[in-house]
MARTIKOL-133181 format. One record per residue (C-alpha): residue number from 1; residue in one letter; x, y, z. Coordinates in Angstrom, 3 decimals. Each point is the difference from the previous one (the first is absolute). Example, Ala and Ser with C-alpha at 12.3 -4.5 7.8 and 13.67 -1.06 7.14 Angstrom:
2
PT mardren dodo       xx       yy       zz
PT       1    a   12.300   -4.500    7.800
PT       2    s    1.370    3.440   -0.660
//
This chain:
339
PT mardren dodo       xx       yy       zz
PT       1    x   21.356    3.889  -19.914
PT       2    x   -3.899   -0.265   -0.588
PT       3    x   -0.101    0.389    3.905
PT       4    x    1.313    4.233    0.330
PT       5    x   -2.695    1.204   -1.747
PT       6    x   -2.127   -1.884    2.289
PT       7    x    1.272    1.197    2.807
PT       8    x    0.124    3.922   -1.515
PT       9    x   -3.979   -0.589   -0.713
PT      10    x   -0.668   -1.422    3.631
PT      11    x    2.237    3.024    1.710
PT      12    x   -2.221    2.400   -1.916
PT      13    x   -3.828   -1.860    0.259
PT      14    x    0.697    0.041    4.395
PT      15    x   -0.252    3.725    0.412
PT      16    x   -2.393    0.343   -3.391
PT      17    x   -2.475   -2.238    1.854
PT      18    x    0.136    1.346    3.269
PT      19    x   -0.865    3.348   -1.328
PT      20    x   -2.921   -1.257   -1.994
PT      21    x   -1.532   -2.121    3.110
PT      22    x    0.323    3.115    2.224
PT      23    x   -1.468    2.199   -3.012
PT      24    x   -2.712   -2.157   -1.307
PT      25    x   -3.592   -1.015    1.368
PT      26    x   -3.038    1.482    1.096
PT      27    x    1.032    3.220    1.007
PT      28    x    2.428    1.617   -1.904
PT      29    x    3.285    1.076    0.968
PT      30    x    2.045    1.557   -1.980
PT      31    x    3.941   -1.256   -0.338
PT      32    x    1.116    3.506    1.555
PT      33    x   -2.547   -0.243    2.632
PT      34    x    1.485   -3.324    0.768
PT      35    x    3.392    1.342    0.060
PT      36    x   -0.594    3.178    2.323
PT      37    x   -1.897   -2.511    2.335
PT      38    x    3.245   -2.214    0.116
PT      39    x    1.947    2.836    0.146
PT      40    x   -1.969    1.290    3.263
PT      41    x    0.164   -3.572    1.180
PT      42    x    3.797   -0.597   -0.222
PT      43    x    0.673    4.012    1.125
PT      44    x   -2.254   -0.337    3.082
PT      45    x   -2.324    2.782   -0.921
PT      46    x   -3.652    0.203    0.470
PT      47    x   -1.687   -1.220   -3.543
PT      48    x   -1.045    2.977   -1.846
PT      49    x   -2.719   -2.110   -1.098
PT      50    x   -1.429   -2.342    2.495
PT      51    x   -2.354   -1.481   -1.926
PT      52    x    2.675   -1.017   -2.985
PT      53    x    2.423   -1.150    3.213
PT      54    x   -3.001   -2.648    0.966
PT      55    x   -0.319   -1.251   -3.362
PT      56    x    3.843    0.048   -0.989
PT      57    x    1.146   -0.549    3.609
PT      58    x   -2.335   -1.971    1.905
PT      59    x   -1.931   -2.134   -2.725
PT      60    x    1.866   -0.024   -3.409
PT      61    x    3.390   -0.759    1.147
PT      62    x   -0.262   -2.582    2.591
PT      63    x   -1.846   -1.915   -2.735
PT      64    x    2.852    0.097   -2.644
PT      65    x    2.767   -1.148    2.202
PT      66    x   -2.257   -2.716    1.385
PT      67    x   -0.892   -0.974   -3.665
PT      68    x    3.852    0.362   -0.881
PT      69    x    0.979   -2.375    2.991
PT      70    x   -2.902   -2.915   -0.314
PT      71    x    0.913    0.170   -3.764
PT      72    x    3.474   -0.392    0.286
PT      73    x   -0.338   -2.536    2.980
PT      74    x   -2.203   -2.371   -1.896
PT      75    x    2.286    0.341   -3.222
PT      76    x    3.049   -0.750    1.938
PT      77    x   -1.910   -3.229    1.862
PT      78    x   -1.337   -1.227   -3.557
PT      79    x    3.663   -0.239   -1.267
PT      80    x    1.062   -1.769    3.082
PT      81    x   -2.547   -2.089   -0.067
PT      82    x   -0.012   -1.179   -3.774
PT      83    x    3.731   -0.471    0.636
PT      84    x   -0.866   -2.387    2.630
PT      85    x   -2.459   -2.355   -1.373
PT      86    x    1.725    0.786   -3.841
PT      87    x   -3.136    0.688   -1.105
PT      88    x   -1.062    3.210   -1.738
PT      89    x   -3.563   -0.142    0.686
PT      90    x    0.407    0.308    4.061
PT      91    x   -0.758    3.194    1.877
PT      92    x    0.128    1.613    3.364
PT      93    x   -3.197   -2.264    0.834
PT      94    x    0.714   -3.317   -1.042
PT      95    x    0.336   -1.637    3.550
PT      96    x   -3.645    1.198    0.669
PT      97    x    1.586    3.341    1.787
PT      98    x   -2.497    2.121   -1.424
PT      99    x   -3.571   -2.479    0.617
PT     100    x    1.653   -0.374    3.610
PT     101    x    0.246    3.972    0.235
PT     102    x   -3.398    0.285   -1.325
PT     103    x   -1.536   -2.601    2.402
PT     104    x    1.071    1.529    2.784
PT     105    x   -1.088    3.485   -0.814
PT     106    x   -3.417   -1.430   -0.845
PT     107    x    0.234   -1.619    3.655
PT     108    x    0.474    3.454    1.198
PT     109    x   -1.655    2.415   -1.806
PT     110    x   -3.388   -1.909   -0.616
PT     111    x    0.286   -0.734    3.749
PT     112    x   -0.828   -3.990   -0.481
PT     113    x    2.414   -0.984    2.716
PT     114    x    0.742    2.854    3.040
PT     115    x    2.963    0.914   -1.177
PT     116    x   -1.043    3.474    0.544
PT     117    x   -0.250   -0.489    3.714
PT     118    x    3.720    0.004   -0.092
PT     119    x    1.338    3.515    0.780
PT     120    x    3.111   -0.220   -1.854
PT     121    x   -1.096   -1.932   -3.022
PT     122    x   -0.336    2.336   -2.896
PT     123    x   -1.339   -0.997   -3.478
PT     124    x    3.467    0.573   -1.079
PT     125    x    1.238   -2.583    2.668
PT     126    x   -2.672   -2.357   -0.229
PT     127    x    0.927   -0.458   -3.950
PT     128    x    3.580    0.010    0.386
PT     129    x   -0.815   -2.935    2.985
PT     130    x   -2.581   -1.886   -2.365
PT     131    x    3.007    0.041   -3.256
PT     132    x    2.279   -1.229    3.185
PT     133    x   -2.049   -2.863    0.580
PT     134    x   -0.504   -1.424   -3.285
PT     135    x    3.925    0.279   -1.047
PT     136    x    0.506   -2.108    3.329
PT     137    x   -2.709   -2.687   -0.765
PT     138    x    1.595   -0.060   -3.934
PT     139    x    3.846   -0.351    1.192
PT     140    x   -1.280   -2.460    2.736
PT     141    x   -2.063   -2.113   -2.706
PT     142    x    2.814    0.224   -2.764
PT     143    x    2.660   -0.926    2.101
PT     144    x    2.137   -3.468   -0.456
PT     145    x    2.173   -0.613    2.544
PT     146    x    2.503    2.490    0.221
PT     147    x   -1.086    0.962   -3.562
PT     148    x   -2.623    1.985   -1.720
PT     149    x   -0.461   -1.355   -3.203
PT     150    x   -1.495    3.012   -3.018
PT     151    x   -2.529   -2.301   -1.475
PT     152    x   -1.493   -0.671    4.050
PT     153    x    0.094    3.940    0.426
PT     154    x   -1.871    1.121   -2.993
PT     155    x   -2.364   -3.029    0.702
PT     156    x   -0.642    1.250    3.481
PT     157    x   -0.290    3.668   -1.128
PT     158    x   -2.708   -0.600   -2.524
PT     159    x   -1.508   -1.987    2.544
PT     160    x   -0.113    2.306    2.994
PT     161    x   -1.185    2.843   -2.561
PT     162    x   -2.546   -1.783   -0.692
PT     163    x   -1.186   -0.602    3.858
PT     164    x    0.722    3.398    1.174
PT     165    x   -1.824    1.387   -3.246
PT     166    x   -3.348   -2.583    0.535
PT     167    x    0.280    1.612    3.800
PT     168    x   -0.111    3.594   -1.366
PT     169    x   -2.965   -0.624   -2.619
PT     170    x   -1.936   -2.169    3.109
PT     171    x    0.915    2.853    2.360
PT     172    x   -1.130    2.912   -2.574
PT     173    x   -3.124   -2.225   -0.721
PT     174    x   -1.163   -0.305    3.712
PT     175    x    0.603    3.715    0.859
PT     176    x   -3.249    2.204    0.817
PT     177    x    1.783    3.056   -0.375
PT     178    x   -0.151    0.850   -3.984
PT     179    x    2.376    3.053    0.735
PT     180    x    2.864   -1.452    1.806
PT     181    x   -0.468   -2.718   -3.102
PT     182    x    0.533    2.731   -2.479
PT     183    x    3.048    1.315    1.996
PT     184    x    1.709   -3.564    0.418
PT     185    x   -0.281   -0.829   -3.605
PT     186    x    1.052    3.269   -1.049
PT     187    x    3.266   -0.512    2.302
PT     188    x   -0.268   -3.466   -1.749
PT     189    x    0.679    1.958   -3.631
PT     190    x    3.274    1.786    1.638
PT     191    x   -0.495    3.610    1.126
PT     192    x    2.192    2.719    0.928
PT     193    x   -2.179    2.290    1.385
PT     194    x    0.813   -0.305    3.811
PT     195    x    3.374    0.833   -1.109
PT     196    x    1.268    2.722    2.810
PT     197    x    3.803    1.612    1.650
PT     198    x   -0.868   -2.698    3.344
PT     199    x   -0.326   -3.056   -2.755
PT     200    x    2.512    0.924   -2.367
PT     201    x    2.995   -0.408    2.794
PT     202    x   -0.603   -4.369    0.162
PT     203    x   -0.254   -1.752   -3.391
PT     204    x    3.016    2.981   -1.253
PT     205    x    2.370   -1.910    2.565
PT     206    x   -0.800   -3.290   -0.394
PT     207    x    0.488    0.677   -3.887
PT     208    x    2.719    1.490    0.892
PT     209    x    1.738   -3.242    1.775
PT     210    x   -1.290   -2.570   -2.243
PT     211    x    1.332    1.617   -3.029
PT     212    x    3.415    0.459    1.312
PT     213    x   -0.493   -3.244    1.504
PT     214    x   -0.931   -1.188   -3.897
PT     215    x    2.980    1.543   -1.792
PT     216    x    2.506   -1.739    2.817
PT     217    x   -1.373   -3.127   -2.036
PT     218    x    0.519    1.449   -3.222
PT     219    x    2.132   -3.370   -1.370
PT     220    x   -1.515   -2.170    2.436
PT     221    x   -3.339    0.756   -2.086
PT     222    x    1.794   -0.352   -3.522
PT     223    x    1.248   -3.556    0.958
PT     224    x   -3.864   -1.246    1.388
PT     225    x   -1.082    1.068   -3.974
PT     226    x    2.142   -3.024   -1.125
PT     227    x   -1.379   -2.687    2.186
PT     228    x    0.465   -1.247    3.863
PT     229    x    2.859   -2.777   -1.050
PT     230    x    2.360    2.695   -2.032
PT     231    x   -0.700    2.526    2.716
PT     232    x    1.169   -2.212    2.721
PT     233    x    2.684   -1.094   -2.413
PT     234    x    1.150    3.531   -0.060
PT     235    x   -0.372    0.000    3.853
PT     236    x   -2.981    2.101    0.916
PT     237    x   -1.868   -1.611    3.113
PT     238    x   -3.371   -0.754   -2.002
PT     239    x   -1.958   -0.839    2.876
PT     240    x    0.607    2.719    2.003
PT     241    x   -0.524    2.590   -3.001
PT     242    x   -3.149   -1.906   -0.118
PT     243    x   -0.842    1.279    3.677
PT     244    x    1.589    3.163   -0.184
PT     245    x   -2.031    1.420   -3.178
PT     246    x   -3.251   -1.389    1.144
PT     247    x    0.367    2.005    3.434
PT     248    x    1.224    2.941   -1.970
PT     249    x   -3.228   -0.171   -2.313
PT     250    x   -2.754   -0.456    2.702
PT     251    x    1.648    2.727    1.855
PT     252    x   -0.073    2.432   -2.783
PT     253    x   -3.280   -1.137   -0.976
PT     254    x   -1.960   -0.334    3.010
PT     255    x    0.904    3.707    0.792
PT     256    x   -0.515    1.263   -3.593
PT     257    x   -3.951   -1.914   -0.122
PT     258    x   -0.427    0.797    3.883
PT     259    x    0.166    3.927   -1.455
PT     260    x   -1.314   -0.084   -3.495
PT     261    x   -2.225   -3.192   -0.388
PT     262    x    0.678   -2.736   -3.111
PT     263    x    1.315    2.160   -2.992
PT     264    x    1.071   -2.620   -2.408
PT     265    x    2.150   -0.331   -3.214
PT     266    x    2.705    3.139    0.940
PT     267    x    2.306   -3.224    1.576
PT     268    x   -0.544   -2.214   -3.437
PT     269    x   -0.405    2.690   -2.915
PT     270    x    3.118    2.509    0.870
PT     271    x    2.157   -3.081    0.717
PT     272    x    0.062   -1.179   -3.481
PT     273    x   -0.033    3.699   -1.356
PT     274    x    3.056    0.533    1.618
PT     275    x    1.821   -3.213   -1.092
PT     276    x   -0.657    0.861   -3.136
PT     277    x    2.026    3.048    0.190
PT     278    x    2.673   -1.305    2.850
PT     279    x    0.430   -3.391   -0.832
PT     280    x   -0.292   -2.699    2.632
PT     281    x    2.910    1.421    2.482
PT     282    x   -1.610    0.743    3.311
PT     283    x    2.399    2.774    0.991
PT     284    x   -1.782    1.715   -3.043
PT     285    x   -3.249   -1.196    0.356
PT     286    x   -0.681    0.939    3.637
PT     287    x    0.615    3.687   -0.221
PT     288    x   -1.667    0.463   -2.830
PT     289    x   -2.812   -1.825    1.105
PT     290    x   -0.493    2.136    2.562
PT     291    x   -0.119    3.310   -2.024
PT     292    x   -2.200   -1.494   -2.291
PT     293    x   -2.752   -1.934    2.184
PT     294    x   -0.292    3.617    1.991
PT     295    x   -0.314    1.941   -2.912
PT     296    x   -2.604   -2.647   -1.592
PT     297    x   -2.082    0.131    3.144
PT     298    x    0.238    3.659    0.204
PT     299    x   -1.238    0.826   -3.293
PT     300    x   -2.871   -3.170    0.468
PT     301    x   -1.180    1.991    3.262
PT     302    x    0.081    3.310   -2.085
PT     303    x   -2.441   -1.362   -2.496
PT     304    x   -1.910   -1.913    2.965
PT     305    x   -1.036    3.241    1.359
PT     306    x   -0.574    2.003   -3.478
PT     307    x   -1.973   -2.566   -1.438
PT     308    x   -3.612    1.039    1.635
PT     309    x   -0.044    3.174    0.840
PT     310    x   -0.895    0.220    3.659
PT     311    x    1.089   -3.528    0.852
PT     312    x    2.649   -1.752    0.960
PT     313    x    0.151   -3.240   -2.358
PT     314    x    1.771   -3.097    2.100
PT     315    x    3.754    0.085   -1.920
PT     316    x   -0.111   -4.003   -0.202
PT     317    x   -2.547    0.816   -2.616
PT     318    x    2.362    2.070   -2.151
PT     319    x    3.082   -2.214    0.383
PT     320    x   -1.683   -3.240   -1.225
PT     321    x   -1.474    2.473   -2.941
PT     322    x    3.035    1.367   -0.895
PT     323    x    2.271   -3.091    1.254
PT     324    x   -1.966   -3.002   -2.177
PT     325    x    0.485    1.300   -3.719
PT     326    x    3.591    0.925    0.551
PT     327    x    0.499   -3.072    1.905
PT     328    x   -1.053   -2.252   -2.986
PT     329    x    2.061    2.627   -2.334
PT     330    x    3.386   -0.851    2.167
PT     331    x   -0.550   -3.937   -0.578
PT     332    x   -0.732    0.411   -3.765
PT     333    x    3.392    2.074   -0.057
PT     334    x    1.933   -1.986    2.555
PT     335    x   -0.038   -4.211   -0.144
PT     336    x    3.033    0.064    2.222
PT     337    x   -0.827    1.866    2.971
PT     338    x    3.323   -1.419    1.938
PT     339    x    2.200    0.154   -2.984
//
């Protein structure tokens, strides 16, 4: 029962928050302006105003969905992924995803390695390629056999993050360039700002499969939350969950940091909100995951770019503000995370 109003609040916060990202920031736009340059969008008429169509159109827009779909995609992988190693502290990053992703923009960007000399490498690609990398060398250092033990994984993950996170600091050290240092480690922080129509299409589908993908193991999901033996006593393939979830996550997550950079705590914080409200049943958890990790990193990126006026405030900054306290509120409240 607790669940409906939920799901009445979420139905009305989407559109709410869409409006206010469009209307608010450093130029003001009224909520009428912003619907008579939607209105001229979805008619095909030339914008009345063209300078309210950039900002609303070109700029403002682009930004929310991509915050809506990085927010939900991370929330969704944080509930797969806690459900996989039954531990309610793991997040989108913990097989080293993210220091991977990082590394290899660092390669790229700071131009340490000529990466750059590549025609079709893109910082985009070279991330995605570097979080590839490091999920490979993780699985292929965690695995038993035909087997990949939790306990290995996790080890490996924290281990790998480590290495690819020493390589960033060394390559960020060594760089001459003191701009292209300020850009990486403000891509570091998470940013949304080269959020545009041409970058929107990629991480929307590939959110797109891995939810569906994610709610097809709905009850496979519920059983890994009791333990490997029951949920191979209850006949789920364990094994080959194992595999399927971990190339589910690094796909997800590889294109979500390749477009945003490292935003952390949206895949560990709005998991446990939501259990608290859902309970621990995936087919309940998942969607509203979803709704609420966009919304949370929708309204994070609003206050990221009202913050300073004039500047655009890396939105990593404002989730791990905003995520810790309430973080540390859900565990006082919650001892039974699972339950």
């Amino acid at each position: 029962m607790r669940l409906r109003p939920s799901i009445l609040v979420l139905a009305i916060a989407v559109p709410a928050s869409l409006v206010a990202g469009l209307t608010l920031g450093s130029a003001d736009v009224s909520a009428s302006d912003v619907v008579s340059v939607l209105a001229d969008r979805l008619a095909g008429r030339p914008p009345a105003d063209p300078v309210n169509d950039a900002i609303v159109w070109s700029l403002r827009l682009p930004r929310v969905l991509l915050a809506f779909v990085v927010g939900a995609g991370l929330s969704v992988v944080g509930v797969a992924m806690q459900a996989l190693v039954r531990n309610p502290l793991a997040d989108p990053y913990v097989l080293g995803l993210s220091s991977g992703s990082t590394a290899g923009a660092a390669l790229y960007f700071l131009g340490v390695v000529p990466l750059g000399a590549l025609p079709a490498m893109s910082l985009p690609a070279a991330a995605f390629a570097g979080g590839l990398l490091t999920l490979v060398l993780v699985y292929a250092a965690a695995r038993d056999g035909s087997s990949v033990p939790v306990t290995r994984l996790l080890l490996a993950g924290v281990a790998m993050s480590a290495l690819m996170a020493s390589l960033t600091s060394f390559l960020a050290f060594v760089s001459p360039d003191p701009n292209k240092l300020r850009a990486v480690l403000f891509w570091l922080l998470g940013s949304l700002s080269g959020a545009s129509w041409t970058v929107l299409p990629g991480p929307a589908i590939v959110l797109a499969v891995v939810f569906l993908a994610l709610l097809g193991l709905a009850r496979p999901l519920d059983a890994l939350l009791l333990g490997e033996d029951p949920a191979r006593s209850l006949g789920i393939p364990v094994e080959r969950m194992k595999h399927v979830l971990i190339a589910l996550a690094a796909l997800l997550t590889g294109t979500l940091v390749a477009y945003s950079g490292a935003i952390g705590f949206v895949g560990l914080i709005v998991p446990h909100a939501v259990r608290s409200l859902t309970g621990v049943s995936h087919l309940r958890v998942l969607p509203t995951a979803f709704v609420g990790g966009g919304l949370f990193l929708v309204w994070s990126d609003i206050l990221a770019r009202g913050v300073l006026p004039g500047q655009d405030l890396p939105v990593g900054i404002v989730t791990a503000l905003a995520g810790v306290p309430f973080f540390l509120l859900l565990l006082r409240r919650n001892r039974r995370p699972f339950a």
